[in-house]
C-alpha positions in Angstrom: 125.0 -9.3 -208.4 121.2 -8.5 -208.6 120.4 -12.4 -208.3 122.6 -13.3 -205.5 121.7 -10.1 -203.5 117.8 -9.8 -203.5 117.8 -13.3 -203.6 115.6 -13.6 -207.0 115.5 -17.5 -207.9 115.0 -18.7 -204.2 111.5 -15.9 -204.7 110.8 -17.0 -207.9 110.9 -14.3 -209.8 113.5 -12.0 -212.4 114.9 -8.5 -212.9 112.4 -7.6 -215.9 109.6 -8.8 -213.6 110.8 -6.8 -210.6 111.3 -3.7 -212.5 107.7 -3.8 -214.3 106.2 -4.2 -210.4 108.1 -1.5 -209.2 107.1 1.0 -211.9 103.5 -0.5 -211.9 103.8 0.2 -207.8 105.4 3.8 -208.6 102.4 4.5 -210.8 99.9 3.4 -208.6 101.0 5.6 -206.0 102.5 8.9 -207.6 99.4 11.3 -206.8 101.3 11.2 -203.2 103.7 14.0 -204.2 100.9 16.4 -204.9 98.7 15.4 -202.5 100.6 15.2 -199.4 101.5 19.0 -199.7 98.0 19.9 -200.8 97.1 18.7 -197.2 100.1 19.7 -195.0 99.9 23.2 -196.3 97.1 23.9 -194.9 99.3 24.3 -191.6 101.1 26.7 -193.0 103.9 24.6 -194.0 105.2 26.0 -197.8 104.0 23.5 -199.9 107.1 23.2 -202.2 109.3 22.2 -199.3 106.7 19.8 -198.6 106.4 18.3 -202.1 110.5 17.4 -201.8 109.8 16.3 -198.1 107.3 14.2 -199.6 109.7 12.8 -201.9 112.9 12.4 -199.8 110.5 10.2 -197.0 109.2 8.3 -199.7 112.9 7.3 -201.1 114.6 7.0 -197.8 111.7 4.4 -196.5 111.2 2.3 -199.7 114.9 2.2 -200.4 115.2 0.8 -196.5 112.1 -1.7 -197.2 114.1 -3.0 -200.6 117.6 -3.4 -199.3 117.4 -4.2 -195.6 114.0 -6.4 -195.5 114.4 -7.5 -199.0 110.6 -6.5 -199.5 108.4 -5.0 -202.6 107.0 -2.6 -200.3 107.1 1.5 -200.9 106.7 3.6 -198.1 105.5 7.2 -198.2 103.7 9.5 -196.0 100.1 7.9 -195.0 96.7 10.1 -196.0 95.3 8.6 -192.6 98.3 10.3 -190.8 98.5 13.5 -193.1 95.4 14.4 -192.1 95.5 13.3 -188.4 98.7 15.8 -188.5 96.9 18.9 -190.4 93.0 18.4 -188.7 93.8 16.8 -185.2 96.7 17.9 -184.1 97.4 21.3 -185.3 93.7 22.5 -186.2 91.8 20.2 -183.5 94.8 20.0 -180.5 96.1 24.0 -181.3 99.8 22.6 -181.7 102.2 24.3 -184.6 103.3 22.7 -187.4 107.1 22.7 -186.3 105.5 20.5 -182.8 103.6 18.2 -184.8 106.5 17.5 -186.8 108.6 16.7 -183.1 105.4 14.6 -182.3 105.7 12.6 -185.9 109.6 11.8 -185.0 108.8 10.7 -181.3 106.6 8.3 -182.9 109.2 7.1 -185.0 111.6 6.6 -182.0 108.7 5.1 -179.7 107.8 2.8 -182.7 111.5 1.8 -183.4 112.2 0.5 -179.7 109.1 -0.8 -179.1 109.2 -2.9 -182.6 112.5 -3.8 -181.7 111.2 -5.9 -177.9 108.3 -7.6 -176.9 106.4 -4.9 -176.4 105.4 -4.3 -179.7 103.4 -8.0 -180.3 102.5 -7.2 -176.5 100.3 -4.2 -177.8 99.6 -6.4 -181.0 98.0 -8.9 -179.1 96.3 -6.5 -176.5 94.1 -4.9 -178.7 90.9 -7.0 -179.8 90.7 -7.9 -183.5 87.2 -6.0 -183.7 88.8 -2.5 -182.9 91.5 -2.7 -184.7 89.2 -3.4 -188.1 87.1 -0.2 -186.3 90.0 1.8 -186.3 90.8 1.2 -190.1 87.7 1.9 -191.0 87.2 5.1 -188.9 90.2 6.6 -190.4 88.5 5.8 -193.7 85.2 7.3 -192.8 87.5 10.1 -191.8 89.5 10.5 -194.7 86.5 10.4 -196.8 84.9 13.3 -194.7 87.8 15.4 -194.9 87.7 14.7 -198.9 83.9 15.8 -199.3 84.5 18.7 -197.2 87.7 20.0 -199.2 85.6 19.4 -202.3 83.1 21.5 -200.9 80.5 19.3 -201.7 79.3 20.4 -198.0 78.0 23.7 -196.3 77.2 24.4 -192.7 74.1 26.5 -191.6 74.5 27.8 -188.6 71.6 30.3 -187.1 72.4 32.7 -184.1 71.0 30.3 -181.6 73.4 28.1 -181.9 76.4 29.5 -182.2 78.5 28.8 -178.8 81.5 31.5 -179.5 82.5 34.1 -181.9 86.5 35.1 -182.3 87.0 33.1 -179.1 84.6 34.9 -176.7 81.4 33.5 -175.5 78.6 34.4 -177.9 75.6 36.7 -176.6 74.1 37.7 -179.4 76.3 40.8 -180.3 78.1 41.1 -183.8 81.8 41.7 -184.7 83.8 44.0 -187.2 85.6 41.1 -188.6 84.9 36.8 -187.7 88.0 35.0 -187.1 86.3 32.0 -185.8 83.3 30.9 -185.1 81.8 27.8 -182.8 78.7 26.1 -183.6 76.9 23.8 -181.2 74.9 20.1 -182.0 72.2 22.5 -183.6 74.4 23.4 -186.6 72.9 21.4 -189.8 75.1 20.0 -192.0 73.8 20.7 -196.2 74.8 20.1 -199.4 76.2 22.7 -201.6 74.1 23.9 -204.7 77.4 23.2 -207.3 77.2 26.7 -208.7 80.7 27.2 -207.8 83.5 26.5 -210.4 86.0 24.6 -208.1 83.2 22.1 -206.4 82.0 21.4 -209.9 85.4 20.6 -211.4 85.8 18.7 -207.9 82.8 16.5 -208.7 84.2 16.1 -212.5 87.3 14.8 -211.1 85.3 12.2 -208.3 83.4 10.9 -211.3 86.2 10.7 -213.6 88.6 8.6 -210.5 85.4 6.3 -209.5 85.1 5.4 -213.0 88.5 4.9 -213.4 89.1 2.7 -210.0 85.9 0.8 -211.0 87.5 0.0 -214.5 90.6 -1.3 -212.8 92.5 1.3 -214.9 96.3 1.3 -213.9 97.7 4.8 -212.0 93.7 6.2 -211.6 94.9 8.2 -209.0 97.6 9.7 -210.6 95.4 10.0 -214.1 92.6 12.0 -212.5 94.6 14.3 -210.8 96.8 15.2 -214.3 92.9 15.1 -216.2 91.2 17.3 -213.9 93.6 19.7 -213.3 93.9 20.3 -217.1 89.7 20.3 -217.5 90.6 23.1 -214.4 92.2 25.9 -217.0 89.5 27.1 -219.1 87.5 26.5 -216.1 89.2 29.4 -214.5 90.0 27.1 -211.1 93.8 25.1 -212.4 96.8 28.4 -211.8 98.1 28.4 -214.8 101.0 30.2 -213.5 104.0 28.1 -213.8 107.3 29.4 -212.7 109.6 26.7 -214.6 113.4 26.9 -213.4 112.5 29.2 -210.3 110.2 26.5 -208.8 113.1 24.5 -208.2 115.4 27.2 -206.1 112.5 28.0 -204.3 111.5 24.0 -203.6 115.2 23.7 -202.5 114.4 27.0 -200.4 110.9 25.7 -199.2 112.5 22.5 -198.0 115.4 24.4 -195.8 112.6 26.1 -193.4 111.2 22.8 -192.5 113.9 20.3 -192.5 114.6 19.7 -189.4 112.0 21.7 -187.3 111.3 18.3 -185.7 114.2 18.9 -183.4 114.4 22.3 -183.1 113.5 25.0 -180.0 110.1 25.5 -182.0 109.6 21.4 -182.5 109.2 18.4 -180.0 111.3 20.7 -176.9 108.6 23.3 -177.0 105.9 20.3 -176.1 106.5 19.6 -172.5 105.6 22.4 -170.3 103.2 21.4 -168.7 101.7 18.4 -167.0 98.3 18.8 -169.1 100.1 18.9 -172.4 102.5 15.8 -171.5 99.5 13.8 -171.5 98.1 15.0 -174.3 101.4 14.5 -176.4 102.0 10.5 -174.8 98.3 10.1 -176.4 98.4 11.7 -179.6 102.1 9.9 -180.2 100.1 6.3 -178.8 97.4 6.7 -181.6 99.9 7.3 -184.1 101.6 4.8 -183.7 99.1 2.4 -183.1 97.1 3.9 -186.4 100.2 3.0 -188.1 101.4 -0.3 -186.9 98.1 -2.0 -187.3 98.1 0.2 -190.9 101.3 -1.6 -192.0 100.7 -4.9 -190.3 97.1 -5.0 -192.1 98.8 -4.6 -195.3 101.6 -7.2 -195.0 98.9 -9.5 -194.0 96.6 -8.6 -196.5 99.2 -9.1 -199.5 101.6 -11.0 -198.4 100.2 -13.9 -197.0 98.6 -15.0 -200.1 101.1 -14.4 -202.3 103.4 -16.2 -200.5 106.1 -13.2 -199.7 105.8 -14.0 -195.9 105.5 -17.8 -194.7 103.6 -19.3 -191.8 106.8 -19.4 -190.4 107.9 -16.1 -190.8 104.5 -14.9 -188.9 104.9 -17.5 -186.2 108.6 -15.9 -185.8 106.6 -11.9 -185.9 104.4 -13.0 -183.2 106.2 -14.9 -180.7 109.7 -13.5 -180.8 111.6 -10.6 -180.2 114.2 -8.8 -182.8 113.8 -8.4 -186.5 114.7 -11.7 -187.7 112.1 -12.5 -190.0 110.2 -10.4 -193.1 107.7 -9.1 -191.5 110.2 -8.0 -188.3 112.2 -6.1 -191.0 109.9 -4.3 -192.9 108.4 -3.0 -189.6 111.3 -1.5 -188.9 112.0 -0.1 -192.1 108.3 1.5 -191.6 109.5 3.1 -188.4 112.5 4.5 -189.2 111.0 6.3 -192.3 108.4 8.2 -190.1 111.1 9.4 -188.0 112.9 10.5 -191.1 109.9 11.9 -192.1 109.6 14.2 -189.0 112.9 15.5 -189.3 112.7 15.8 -193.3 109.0 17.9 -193.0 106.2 15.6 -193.7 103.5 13.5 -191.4 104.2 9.3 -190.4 104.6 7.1 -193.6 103.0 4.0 -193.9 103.5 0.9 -196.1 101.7 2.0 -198.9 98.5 -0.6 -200.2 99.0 0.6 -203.6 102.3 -1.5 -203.3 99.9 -4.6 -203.9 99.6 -3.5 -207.6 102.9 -4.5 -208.0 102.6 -7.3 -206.5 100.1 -8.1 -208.8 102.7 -7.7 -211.5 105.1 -10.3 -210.1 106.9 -8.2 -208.0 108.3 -10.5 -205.0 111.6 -8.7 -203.8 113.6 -5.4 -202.6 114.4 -4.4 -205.8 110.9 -3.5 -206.8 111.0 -1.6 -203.6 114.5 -0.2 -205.2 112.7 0.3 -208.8 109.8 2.4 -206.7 112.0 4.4 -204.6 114.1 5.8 -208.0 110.5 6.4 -209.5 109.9 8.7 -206.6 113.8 10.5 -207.2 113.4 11.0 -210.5 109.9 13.1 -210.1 111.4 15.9 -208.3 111.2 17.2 -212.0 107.6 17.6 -210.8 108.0 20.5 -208.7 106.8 23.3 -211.3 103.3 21.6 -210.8 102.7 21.8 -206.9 101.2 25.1 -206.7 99.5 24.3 -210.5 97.2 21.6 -209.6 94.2 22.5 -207.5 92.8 21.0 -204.5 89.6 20.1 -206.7 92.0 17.7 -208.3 93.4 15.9 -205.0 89.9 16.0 -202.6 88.1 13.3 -205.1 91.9 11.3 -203.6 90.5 11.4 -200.7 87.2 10.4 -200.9 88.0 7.4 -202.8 90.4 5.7 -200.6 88.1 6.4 -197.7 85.8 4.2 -199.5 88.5 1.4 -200.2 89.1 1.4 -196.8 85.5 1.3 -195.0 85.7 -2.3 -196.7 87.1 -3.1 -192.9 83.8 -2.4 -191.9 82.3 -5.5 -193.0 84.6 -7.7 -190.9 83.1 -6.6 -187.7 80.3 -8.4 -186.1 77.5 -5.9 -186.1 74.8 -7.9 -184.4 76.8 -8.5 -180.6 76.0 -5.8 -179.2 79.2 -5.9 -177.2 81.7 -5.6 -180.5 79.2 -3.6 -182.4 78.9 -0.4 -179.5 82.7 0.4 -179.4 83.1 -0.1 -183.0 80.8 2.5 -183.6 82.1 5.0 -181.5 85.4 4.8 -182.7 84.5 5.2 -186.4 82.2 7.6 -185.6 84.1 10.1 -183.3 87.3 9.6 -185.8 85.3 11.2 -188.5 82.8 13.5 -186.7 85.3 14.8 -184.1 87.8 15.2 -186.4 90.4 13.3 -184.4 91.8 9.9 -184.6 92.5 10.2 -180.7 89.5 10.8 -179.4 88.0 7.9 -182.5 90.6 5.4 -180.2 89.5 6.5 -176.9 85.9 6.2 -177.3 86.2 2.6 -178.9 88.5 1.2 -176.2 86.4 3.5 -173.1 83.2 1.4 -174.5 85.1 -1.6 -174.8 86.3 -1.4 -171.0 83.2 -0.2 -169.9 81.1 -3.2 -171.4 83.4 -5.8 -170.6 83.5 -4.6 -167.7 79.6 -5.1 -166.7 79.4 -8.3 -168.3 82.5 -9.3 -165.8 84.5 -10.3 -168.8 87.6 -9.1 -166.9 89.9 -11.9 -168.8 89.0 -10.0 -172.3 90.4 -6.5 -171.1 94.2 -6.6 -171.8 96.5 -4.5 -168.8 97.3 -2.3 -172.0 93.9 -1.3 -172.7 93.0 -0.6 -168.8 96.3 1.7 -168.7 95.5 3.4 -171.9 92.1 4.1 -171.1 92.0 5.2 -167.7 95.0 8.1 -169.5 92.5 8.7 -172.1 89.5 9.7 -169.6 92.1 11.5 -167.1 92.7 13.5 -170.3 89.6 14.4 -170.9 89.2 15.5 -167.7 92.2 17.7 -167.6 90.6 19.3 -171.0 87.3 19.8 -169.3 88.8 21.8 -165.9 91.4 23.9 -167.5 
């Protein structure tokens, strides 16, 4: 049954081998689960109801990649989009958690239709090869930011000249009873901590230990330094020791009940739209999303597909030039987007086809039922759920850091000495990670890009796509500037 319905002969492989990828794959990728609500809690989201929102995505999307494309991909949801969700939209753009959750599922229902027509190798092609390796590496010089900051390897000193507003008011030098929030301006100097704190040093304990471990090669790093740092984290006074046993799971079950389905709800993707101003900022954010994740999942079957044979010449001749879902790379796409808008109705950010899924690969794994192996991996660690609120967020930032760094490697395909590639490459890697947004990362790159291609009268190199999404992208910064 196995044989004739994964189709294991014709890829050249067996059920032992498939089984050993997809817990090799499962390993590999594990840390997700406590990760993922480390992040999205941050929102205000309960983290328990995250961690089996984490979970549920994670299953629901691989077991789609295994048994509809017949592929050894696992989905689950994306650090890139976890933390455009949590530091973009809700702490950069102001929205709630239950909106950002509508705004995950839109882009699960724009990605589905447009993956399903032309449109989607349309936008594929539109976008120049250059920006699209600046985008991947922006949201890794992101991640990595986000990662050093949580580890609080970095301070901020900011003196009374330049601080722009206190609690929300214009600043003019008075004080305040209490600070809610403060903004500084461009004078605010960035320093690094003295590592006198408890949690930063365990944090730079556990970014040794996972470096060492990732340079070694060693199998599950991620998941091993999380488990070893936490537990260095007890007598250091920073792991909670505090573990409720049986009640963790009602109250998981519990967690998971206030979120599921929020997406849809009065307080989710209904309460977006009302306003013109906040229409255009929702088609925008949902755009970069979606285009984050497409080229994230595309980059990814390419990368380790390709050259391990999963996906023919044919089969990307048949991506590129036709409509549907007839071949590999057609399906899993569309297993990718259904699982994000699963994952906005379940409670978590977009999912993305996972690069960690190229470990088992490695390991032989060529069909759906290493996707099928992963995806019961994933079921059977709700058992995991005492340990959510254990593990500290020393243990996860070192996560972040690291696969920042694995994914800068885009970087180096980007030709650095034209002038004309090299200036919006920049500013879209830079802006992701120093404006804190994805978005405006996006906008910058492909505002440069018009602009320059514009004065060199290179109109033929500026796709309708990217004249459309630009001009929205600097009418929305002008709507931000005059309201």
């Amino acid at each position: 049954m196995l044989e004739r319905f994964f189709k294991l002969s014709e890829n050249h492989t067996t059920v032992r081998t498939e089984v050993i990828a997809g817990i090799t794959t499962f390993v590999a990728m594990a840390y997700i689960i406590f990760l993922n609500p480390a992040v999205l809690s941050l929102t205000g989201m309960p983290s328990q109801g995250v961690f089996l929102a984490t979970i549920l995505t994670a299953v629901t999307g691989t077991l789609i990649t295994g048994l509809f494309a017949n592929l050894p991909y696992a989905l689950a949801p994306s650090i890139g989009m976890q933390a455009m969700f949590t530091y973009t939209i809700v702490f950069g753009l102001g929205y709630t958690w239950q909106q950002a959750l509508g705004m995950v599922f839109l882009v699960g229902l724009v990605d589905v239709i447009i993956t399903l027509t032309k449109v989607r190798s349309l936008i594929v092609k539109s976008i120049p090869a250059q920006l699209k390796h600046a985008i991947a590496a922006g949201i890794g010089l992101f991640i990595a930011y986000i990662g050093l900051k949580n580890a609080g390897f970095i301070n901020y000193l900011v003196n009374s000249e330049n601080i722009i507003s206190l609690n929300n008011s214009p600043f003019h030098g008075g004080g305040a009873k209490a600070i809610e929030t403060l903004t500084g301006n461009g004078g605010t100097t960035p320093e690094i901590t003295t590592f006198t704190d408890p949690s930063v040093l365990l944090a730079l304990i556990g970014l040794v230990l996972l470096v060492l471990l990732v340079v070694a090669n060693v199998p599950g790093a991620f998941l091993i330094s999380v488990f070893v740092t936490t537990i260095i984290g007890i007598p250091m006074g920073v792991t909670n020791t505090h573990v409720n046993g049986l009640s963790s799971f009602s109250t998981t079950f519990h967690d998971f009940g206030s979120i599921f389905g929020q997406a849809l709800g009065s307080n989710g993707l209904w309460s977006m739209f009302n306003s013109p101003k906040n229409i255009l900022i929702v088609i925008l954010t949902v755009f970069s999303m979606g285009l984050s994740g497409l080229f994230d999942a595309i980059g990814t079957f390419i990368g380790t597909g390709i050259s391990s044979g999963i996906f023919s010449k044919a089969d990307q001749k048949e991506f590129y030039e036709n409509k549907g879902f007839k071949s590999k790379m057609d399906r899993g796409l569309v297993a990718d987007t259904f699982a994000t808008m699963f994952a906005g109705i379940f409670g978590t950010s977009n999912t993305t086809t996972f690069i960690e899924a190229s470990t088992g690969i490695k390991a032989g794994g060529r069909t759906g039922l290493t996707a099928v192996v992963v995806a019961i991996g994933f079921l059977l660690s709700i058992i995991a759920a005492p340990l959510v609120n254990v593990i500290p967020s020393a243990a996860t930032a070192p996560i972040l850091v690291v696969v920042g760094i694995m994914m800068m490697n885009e970087f180096k395909a980007i030709d650095w000495d034209d002038m004309e590639v090299a200036v919006p490459a920049f500013f879209t890697s830079a802006f992701m990670a120093f404006s804190y947004s994805i978005s405006y990362g996006i906008a910058a790159g492909f505002i440069f890009y018009v602009l320059i291609k514009t004065v060199k009268r290179k109109f033929s190199e500026i796709s309708v796509i990217l004249w459309i999404v630009s001009l929205l992208f600097v009418l929305n910064f002008i709507v931000i500037a005059v309201s």
